[in-house]
C-alpha positions in Angstrom: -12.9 10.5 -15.0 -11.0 12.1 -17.5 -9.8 15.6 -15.8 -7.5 18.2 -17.6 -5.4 18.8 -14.1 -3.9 15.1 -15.2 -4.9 14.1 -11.8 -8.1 12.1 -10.8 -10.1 11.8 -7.3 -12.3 8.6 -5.6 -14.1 10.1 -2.6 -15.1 7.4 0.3 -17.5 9.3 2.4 -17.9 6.9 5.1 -14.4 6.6 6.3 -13.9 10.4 5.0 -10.9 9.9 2.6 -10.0 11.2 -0.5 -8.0 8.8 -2.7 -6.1 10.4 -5.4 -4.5 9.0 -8.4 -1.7 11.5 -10.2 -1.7 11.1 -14.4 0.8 12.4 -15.5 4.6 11.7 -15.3 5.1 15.6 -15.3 4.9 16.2 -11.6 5.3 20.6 -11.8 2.6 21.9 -9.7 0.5 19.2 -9.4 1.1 18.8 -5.5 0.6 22.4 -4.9 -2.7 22.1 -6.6 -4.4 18.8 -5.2 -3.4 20.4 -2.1 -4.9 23.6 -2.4 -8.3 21.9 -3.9 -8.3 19.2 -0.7 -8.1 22.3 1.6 -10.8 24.4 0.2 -13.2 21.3 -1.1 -12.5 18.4 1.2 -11.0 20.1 5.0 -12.7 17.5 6.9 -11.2 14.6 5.1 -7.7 12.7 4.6 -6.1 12.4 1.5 -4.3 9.4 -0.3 -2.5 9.5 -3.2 -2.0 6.2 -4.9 -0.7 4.2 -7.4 -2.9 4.1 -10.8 -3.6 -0.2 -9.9 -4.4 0.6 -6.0 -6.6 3.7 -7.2 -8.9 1.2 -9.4 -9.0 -1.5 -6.6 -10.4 0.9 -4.1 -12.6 2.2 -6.6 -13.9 -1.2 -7.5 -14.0 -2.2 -3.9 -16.2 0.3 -2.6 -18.6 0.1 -5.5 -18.6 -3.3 -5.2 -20.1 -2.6 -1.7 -22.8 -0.3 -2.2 -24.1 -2.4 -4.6 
């Protein structure tokens, strides 16, 4: 997913998280604004924000599974 907010998501609905991979090395704002999208999108779920190499492996992992 490329996604002009340099910041890219990996929902898990069965354990209800929200794994979050950030970019960019520019940092300005981009807290504020993952937080405010979890809040009004995603309440009900946690939220993980993860290294670019753990973000792939959960990815892969899951998909892996529902196949």
């Amino acid at each position: 997913m490329n996604s002009p907010t340099n910041w890219e998501f990996f929902k898990q609905d069965k354990d209800k998280i929200i794994w979050i991979h950030v970019c960019t090395e520019d940092l300005d704002g981009i807290a504020i604004s993952i937080n405010n999208w979890w809040k009004k999108r995603y309440p009900n779920y946690k939220i993980r924000v993860v290294s670019k190499n753990e973000f792939e492996q959960i990815k892969n992992a899951t998909e892996l599974l529902q196949q």
